[in-house]
N, C-alpha and C positions, 0 to 999 in steps of 0.2 A: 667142119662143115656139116657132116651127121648131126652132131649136137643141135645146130642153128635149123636145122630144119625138122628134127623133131618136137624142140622148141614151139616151132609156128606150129608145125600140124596138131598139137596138144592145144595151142592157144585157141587154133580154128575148130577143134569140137568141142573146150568148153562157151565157145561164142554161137557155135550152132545150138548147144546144150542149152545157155541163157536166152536165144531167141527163142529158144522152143515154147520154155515158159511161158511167153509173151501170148503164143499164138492157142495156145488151150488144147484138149481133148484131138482132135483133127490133125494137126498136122503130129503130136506124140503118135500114133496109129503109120504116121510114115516113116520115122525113125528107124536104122538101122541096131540092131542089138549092139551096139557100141558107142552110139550116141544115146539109147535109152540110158546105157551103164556112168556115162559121163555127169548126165542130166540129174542120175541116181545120188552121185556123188557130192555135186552141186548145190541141190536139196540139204542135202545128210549134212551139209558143211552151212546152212542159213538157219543153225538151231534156236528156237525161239527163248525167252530169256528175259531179255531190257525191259526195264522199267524206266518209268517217267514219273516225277518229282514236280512241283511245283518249285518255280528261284524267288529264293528269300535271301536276307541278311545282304551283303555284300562279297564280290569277289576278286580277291587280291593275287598277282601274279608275280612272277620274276622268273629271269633267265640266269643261265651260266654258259662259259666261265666269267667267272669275276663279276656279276650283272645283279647282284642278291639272291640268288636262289637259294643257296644257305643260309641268310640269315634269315629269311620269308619261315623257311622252315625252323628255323632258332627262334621266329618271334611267336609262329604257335604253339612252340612249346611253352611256351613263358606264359603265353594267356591261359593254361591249363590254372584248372582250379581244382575240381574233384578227381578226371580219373583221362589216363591217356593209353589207347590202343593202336598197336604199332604192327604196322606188316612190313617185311623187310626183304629185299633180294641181296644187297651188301651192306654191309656195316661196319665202317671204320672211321669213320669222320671224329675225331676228337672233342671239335667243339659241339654238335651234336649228343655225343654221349654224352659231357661233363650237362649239357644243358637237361638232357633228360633225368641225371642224376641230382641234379639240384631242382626239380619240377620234385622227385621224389622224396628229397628232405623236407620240402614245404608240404608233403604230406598228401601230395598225387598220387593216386592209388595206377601203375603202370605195370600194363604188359606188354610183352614183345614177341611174336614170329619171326624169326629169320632162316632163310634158306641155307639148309645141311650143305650142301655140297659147298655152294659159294663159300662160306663162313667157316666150314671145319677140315672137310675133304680137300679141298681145293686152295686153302689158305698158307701156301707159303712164308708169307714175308710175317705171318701169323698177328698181323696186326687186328684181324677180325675177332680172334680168340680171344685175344687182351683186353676188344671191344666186349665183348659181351661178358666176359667173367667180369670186367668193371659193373659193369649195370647186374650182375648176380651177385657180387659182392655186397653191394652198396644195400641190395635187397627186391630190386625189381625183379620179378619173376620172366624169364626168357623160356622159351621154346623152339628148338632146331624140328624144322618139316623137309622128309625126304621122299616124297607119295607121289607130287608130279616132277616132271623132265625141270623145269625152271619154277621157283616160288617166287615170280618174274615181279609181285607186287612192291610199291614201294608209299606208304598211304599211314597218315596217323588219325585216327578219330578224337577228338577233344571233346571230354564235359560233354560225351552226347551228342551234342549239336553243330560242330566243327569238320570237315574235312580236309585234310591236303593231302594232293596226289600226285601226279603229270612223271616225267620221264626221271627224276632226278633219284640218284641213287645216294643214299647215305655215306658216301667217301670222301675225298678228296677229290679225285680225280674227278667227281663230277662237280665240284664246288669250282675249280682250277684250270684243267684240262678241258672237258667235256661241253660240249653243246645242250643242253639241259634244259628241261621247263619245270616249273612247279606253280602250283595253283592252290590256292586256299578258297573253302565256301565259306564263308563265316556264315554261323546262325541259320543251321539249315537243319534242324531235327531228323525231316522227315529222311533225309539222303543222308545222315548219318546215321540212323535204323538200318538200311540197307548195308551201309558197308561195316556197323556192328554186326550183323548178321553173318556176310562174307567171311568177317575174322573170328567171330565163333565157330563155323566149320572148319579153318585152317587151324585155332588153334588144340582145336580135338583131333587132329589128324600129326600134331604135331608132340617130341616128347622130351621132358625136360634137359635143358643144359647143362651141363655139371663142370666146372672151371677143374682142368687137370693142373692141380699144383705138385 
C-alpha cells in the first residue's frame, strides 16, 4: 500500500513539474523547492539530440515469431555489395552469421560491435562466443563494447545507404519465440550517415575480440 501511494504522489509532482513548463516564468516563482527539483530533473531527462532526414528509397518491414523478421534481416545482408556495419546487443542466430560470412567471401568489407556482457560475461550456453569467433575466424573484424549498462543497439548499415533496425535481436529466440519488429530503409544515404556516425563512436569505445581456443 506504501509503494501504490508513493507511486501516485511521484507521478502527481512529475504532472505538476510538466504543467509547470506549460505555464512559463510565473507560476515556476510559486513552485515549492521540490517541485522546482522535480521540474529540474524532467528538463535534464528531454536532452536535445534528434535529427530529421528527408524518406527516400523504400521501406520494408517484418515481425516475429515466425513472421520474416529473420529473413527481412538475411535479405539485407545479401543485397550488401561494398561494406556492412553491424551493432549488436545478442548474437547467436546461425543463419545470420553464416549469411554475414558469406556477404564476406563475396568480398564485403564487415564490421561488427557487439555487447561485452551479453556475448562474453553473461554467455552461458556459449553459443554467442562460437558466434563471434566464427565471423573472427572467417576474417570479419568484431569488437566487444563494455562502457554503457546495455549496448542495447541492434541495426546493420549497408553500402552506405541502407538501414535496418527496430526491436529484433540477432538470436533465435527472437527469430522463434519473441514478439519482434524489424524495419529496413532502403536507399537512404542521408540516415545512413547518421547511424555510420553512431557506429563509429561505438566502435572506438569498443576493443577487439579475440576467439579463446
Amino acid at each position: 500500500m506504501t509503494g501504490s501511494i508513493e507511486n501516485r504522489r511521484h507521478f502527481c509532482l512529475a504532472a505538476v513539474a510538466i504543467a509547470a513548463l506549460a505555464f512559463g516564468p510565473a507560476a515556476h516563482a510559486r513552485k515549492s523547492p521540490l517541485e522546482k527539483a522535480v521540474e529540474s530533473a524532467v528538463e535534464s531527462a528531454l536532452e536535445p539530440g534528434s535529427t530529421t532526414v528527408a524518406g527516400t528509397g523504400q521501406v520494408e518491414f517484418a515481425f516475429s515469431p515466425r513472421e520474416g523478421a529473420e529473413g527481412l534481416v538475411i535479405k539485407a545482408i545479401r543485397s550488401s555489395r561494398h561494406d556492412i556495419r553491424m551493432l549488436a546487443y545478442a548474437l547467436t542466430s546461425a543463419p545470420i552469421v553464416e549469411a554475414l560470412i558469406a556477404a564476406h567471401k563475396r568480398g564485403v568489407d564487415i564490421a561488427v560491435v557487439a555487447d561485452y556482457k551479453e556475448n562474453i560475461k553473461a554467455d552461458r550456453s556459449g553459443k554467442a562466443h562460437a558466434a563471434l569467433s566464427a565471423l573472427v575466424t572467417s576474417g570479419i573484424a568484431v569488437r566487444t563494447i563494455d562502457v554503457y549498462a546495455i549496448h542495447h543497439d541492434k541495426t546493420l548499415v549497408i553500402d552506405g545507404a541502407t538501414v535496418q533496425t527496430g526491436s529484433f535481436n540477432y538470436t533465435q529466440a527472437a527469430a522463434k519465440s519473441n514478439s519482434e519488429n524489424v524495419i529496413v530503409l532502403w536507399n537512404n544515404p542521408q540516415l545512413a550517415r547518421g547511424y555510420l556516425a553512431h557506429w563509429e563512436r561505438n566502435w572506438k569505445q569498443g576493443r577487439a575480440f579475440e576467439p579463446a581456443y
